[in-house]
C-alpha positions in Angstrom: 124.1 129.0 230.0 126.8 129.4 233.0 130.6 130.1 232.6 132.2 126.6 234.3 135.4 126.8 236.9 137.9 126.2 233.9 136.1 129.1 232.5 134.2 127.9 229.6 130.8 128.1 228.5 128.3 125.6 229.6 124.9 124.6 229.7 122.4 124.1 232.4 119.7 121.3 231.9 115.8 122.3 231.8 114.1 122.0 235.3 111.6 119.2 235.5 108.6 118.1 237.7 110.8 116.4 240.1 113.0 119.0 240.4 110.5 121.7 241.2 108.9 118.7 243.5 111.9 118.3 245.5 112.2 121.8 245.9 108.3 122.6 247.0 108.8 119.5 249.0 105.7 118.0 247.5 105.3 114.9 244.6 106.0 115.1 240.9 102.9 114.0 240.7 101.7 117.1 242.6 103.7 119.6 240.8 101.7 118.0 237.7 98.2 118.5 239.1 99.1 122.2 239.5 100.2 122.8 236.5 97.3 121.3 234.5 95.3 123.6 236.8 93.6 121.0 239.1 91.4 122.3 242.0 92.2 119.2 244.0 95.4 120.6 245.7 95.4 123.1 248.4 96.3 126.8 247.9 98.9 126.8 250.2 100.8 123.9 248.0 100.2 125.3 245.0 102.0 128.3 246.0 104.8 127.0 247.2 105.1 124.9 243.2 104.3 127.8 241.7 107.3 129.9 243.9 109.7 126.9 243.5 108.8 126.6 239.6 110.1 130.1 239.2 113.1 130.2 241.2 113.9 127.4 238.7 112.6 128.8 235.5 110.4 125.9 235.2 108.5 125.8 231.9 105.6 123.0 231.3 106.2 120.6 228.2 102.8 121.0 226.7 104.0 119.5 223.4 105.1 116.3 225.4 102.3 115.7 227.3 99.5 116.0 224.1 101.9 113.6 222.7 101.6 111.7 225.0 97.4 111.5 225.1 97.6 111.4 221.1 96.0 115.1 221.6 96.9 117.8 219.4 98.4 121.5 220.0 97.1 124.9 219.8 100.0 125.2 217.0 98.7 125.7 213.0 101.7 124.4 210.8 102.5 126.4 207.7 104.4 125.1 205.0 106.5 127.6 202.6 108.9 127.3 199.7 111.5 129.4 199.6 112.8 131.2 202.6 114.7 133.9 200.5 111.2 135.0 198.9 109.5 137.7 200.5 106.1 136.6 199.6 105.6 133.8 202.2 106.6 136.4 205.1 103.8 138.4 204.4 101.6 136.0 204.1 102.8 134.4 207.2 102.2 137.8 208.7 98.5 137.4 207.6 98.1 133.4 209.3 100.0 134.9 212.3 97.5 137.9 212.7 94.5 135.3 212.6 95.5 133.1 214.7 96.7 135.3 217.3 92.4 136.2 218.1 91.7 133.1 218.7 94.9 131.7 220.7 97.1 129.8 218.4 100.8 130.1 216.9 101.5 128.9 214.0 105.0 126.4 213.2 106.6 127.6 209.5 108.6 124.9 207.6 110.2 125.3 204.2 110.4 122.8 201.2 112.9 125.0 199.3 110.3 124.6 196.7 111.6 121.1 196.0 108.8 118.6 195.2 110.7 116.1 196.1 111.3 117.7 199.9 107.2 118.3 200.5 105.8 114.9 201.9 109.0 114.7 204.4 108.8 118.6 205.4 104.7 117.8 206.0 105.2 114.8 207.9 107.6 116.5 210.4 104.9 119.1 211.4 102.3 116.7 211.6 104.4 114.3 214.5 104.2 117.9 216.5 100.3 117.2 216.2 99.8 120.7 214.5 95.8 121.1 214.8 95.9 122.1 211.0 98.3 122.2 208.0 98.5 125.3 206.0 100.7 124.8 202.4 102.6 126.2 199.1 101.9 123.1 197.3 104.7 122.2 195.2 104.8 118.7 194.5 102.4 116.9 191.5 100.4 115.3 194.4 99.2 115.6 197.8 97.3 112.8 197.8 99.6 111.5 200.8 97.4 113.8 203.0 94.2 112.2 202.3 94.5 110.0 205.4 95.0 112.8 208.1 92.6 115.2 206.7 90.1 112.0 207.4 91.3 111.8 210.9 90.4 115.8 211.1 93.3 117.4 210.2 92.2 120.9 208.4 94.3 121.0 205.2 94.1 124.8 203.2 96.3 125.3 200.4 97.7 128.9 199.4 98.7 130.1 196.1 97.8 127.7 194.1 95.0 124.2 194.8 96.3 121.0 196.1 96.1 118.0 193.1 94.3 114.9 194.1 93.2 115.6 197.6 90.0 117.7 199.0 91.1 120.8 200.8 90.3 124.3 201.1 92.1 127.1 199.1 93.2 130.5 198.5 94.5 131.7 195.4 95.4 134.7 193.9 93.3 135.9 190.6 96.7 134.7 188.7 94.4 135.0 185.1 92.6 138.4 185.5 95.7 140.0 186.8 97.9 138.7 183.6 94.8 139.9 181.6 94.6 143.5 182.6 98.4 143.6 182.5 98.6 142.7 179.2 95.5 144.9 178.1 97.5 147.7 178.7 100.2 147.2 177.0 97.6 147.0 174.1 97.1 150.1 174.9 99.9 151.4 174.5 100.4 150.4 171.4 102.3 147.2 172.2 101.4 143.6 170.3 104.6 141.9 170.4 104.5 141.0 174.2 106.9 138.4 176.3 105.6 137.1 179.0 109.2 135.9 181.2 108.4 133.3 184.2 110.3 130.4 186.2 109.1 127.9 186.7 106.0 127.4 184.1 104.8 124.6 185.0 103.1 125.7 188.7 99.4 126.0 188.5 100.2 129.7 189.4 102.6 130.8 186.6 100.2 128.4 184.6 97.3 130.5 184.8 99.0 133.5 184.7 100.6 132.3 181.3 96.7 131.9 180.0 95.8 135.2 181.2 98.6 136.8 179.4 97.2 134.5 176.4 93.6 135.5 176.8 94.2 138.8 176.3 96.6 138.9 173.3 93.7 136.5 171.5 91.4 139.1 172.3 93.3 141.6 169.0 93.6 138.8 167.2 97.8 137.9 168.4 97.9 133.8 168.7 101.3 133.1 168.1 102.8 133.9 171.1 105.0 130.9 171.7 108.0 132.7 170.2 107.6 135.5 173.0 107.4 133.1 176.2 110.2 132.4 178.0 109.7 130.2 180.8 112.2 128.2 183.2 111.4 124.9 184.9 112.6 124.1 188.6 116.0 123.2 188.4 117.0 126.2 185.3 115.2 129.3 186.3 115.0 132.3 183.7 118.6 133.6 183.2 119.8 137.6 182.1 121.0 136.1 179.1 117.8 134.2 178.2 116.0 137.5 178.0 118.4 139.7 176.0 118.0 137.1 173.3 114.5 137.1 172.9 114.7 141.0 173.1 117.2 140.7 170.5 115.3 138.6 168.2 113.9 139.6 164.8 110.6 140.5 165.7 111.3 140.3 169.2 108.8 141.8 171.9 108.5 145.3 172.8 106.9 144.8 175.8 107.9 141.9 178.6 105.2 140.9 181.2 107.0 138.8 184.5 105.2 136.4 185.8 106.5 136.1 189.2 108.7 138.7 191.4 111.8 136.4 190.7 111.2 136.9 186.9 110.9 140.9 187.7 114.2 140.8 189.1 115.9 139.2 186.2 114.1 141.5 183.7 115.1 144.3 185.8 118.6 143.5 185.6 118.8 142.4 181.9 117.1 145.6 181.0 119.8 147.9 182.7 122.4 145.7 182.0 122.0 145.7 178.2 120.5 149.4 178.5 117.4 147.8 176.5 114.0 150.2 176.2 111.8 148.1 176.7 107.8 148.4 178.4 107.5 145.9 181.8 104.8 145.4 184.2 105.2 142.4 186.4 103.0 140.2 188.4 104.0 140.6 192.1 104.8 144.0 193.7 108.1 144.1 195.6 110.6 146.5 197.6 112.0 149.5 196.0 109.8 149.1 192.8 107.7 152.4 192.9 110.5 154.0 193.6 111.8 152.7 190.1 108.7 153.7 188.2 108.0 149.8 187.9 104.3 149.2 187.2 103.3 145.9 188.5 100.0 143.6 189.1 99.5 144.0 192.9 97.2 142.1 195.7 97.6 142.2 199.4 99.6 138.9 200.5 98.5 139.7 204.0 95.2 139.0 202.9 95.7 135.7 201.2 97.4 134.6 204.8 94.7 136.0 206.8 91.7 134.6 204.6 93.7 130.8 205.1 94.0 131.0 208.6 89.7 131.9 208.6 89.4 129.1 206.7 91.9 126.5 208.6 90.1 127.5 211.8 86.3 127.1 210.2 87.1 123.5 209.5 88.5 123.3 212.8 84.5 123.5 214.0 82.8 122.6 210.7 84.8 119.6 209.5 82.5 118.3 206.7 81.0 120.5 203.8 82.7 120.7 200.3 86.1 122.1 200.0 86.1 126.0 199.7 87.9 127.9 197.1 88.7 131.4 197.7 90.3 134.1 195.4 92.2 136.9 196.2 91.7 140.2 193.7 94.2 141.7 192.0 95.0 145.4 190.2 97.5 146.8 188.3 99.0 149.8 189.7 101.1 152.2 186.8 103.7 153.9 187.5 105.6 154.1 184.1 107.1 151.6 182.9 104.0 149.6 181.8 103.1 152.9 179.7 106.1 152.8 177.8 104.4 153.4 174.3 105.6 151.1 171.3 108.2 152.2 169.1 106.6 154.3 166.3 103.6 155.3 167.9 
C-alpha cells in the first residue's frame, strides 16, 4: 500500500514474471525456470532474477500453477463448525502441529454448523486442490464426497463418523465418558439426573445421551425421558428451559451437560435462579476449575493430532479399510459433581 499525490491510500499491484523479467533483463519464461528450481539456467542469471525478484517483493503463485497441471498443494483443508467454539481451535492446534513435520499447512473453513452450508464450504476447499479434507461432519450425508475420495482425496472425519461414505475417523469416547459421569453422581447419592444438550440429534450428543442412559439402567432408573432436555439446530437449550425441569415435581437433582455450550447455559441458570443443584459436564472449558466445575475431559489437541496422522497415512497407503480411532476420556472432580443428594 502507498499514500497517492492527492494523498489517499492506495494499492500497489503484485509483481509478476514479466515484471521481475524486464527488470533481470532476461524472459518470463526464464524467470519461471528459476523459480521451479531448474539447473538449466546459468548462475550468473539466476542471480540477477533472484536480486530483481526481491527488490520487487516477488512471490511465486504456487496455487496457480498446480492449478494449472490439475496437481494438488502441500495444503490439508480442515472443515469446522462454529468459529465462536473453542473446541475446533484446539484441535486445529493439533492438525497444525502434525502437519508442520512433514511440510504442510493446513486451510480452515467453517459451516457455522449449518447442514445445509457443508457440501458448498467442502467444495470451495477442494477447487484449491487441498491434498486432503479434514471435517466436523454436520450434514445427514456425505455421500457427495465419494467421488473425490476415489480420485485420492484422503477424507478423515473428527468428532463424530461421516454417514454414507468410507473415510477415516476420530472420535471422542462420547459413551464411556457420559457413563463414568453419571456413575458418580450415583454415588453421590443422586438418581434423578438431567442430562441438558443442544443439539440431540448429532451422532456425538447422541452417544453421549446413551452413555448417560447406560449408566442410570445399570440401578435399575429407565424412565429418564422426563429428565432430558435436549435442543435441535435452530432452538438450542435456553436458561429458561432448564429452571423448569429443575422446578418440576420430581425434577432432577443432579444435571449432566452434554456439550460445553450446554455447560454454559446450566452455569448461568444455576446462578441465575440461585438453584443447588450437582453438575458435571462433558467438555472442559476456560475458567471452570477455577469455579469448582467437575467436567468429563480429553485432550482436543490429541483428537487433531491423531487426524492429521491419519490424513497423511492415506496420503501413502490409499487403499485398506477405513480406520476408526477413539480418543479416551476422564472425569476430573472438582466439586460440583460431588454435590451429595438432598437428604443424604
Amino acid at each position: 500500500m502507498s499514500v497517492s499525490a492527492t494523498g489517499t491510500l492506495s494499492t500497489q499491484s503484485r509483481a509478476t514474471l514479466a515484471d521481475v523479467g524486464r527488470l533481470a533483463g532476461v524472459s518470463a519464461k526464464t524467470v519461471s525456470r528459476v523459480v521451479l528450481g531448474s539447473t538449466n539456467v546459468s548462475d550468473s542469471t539466476r542471480d540477477r532474477v533472484m536480486a530483481a525478484a526481491r527488490t520487487l517483493r516477488f512471490r511465486p503463485n504456487h496455487l496457480a500453477r498446480n492449478l494449472r497441471h490439475g496437481s494438488v498443494t502441500n495444503t490439508v483443508g480442515f472443515v469446522i463448525g462454529d468459529l465462536r467454539n473453542p473446541f475446533y481451535f484446539n484441535v486445529a492446534a493439533g492438525i497444525e502441529r502434525e502437519l508442520a513435520g512433514h511440510g504442510m499447512m493446513m486451510i480452515l473453513a467453517a459451516t457455522d454448523d449449518d447442514p445445509n452450508s457443508e457440501a458448498r464450504v467442502v467444495e470451495t476447499l477442494l477447487t484449491q486442490r487441498v491434498r486432503a479434507l479434514l471435517m466436523v461432519p454436520v450434514a445427514e450425508d456425505q455421500s457427495y464426497l465419494e467421488g473425490e475420495r476415489q480420485l485420492g482425496t484422503p477424507v478423515v472425519c473428527i468428532d463424530r463418523p461421516a454417514q454414507n461414505l468410507i473415510a477415516d475417523s476420530v472420535v471422542l469416547e462420547n459413551r464411556g465418558g457420559t457413563a463414568e459421569a453419571v456413575r458418580a453422581l450415583i454415588a453421590a447419592g443422586h438418581r434423578r439426573i438431567g442430562f441438558v444438550c443442544s443439539p440431540g440429534g448429532l451422532f456425538t450428543h447422541q452417544q453421549r445421551l446413551a452413555g448417560y442412559r447406560d449408566a442410570l439402567r445399570e440401578v435399575g432408573v429407565t424412565d429418564t425421558a422426563q429428565w432430558e432436555l435436549l435442543g435441535d439446530e435452530r432452538n438450542g437449550v435456553s436458561e429458561d428451559s432448564v429452571q423448569r425441569l429443575l422446578a418440576t415435581e420430581g425434577g432432577p437433582t443432579a444435571l449432566l451437560a452434554g456439550n460445553n455450550r450446554a455447560s454454559a447455559t446450566v452455569i448461568r441458570a444455576v446462578h441465575n435462579h440461585f438453584t443447588e443443584v450437582a453438575f458435571i459436564g462433558f467438555d472442559d472449558f476456560e475458567l471452570a476449575d477455577a469455579s469448582d466445575i467437575s467436567v468429563v475431559a480429553y485432550d482436543p489437541v490429541e483428537l487433531g493430532r491423531r487426524a492429521a496422522q491419519l490424513a497423511i497415512q492415506r496420503l501413502s497407503e490409499p487403499l485398506g479399510l477405513p480406520r476408526h480411532i477413539e480418543i479416551p476420556t476422564h472425569l476430573i472432580r472438582r466439586g460440583s459433581g460431588e454435590r451429595a443428594a438432598p437428604g443424604i
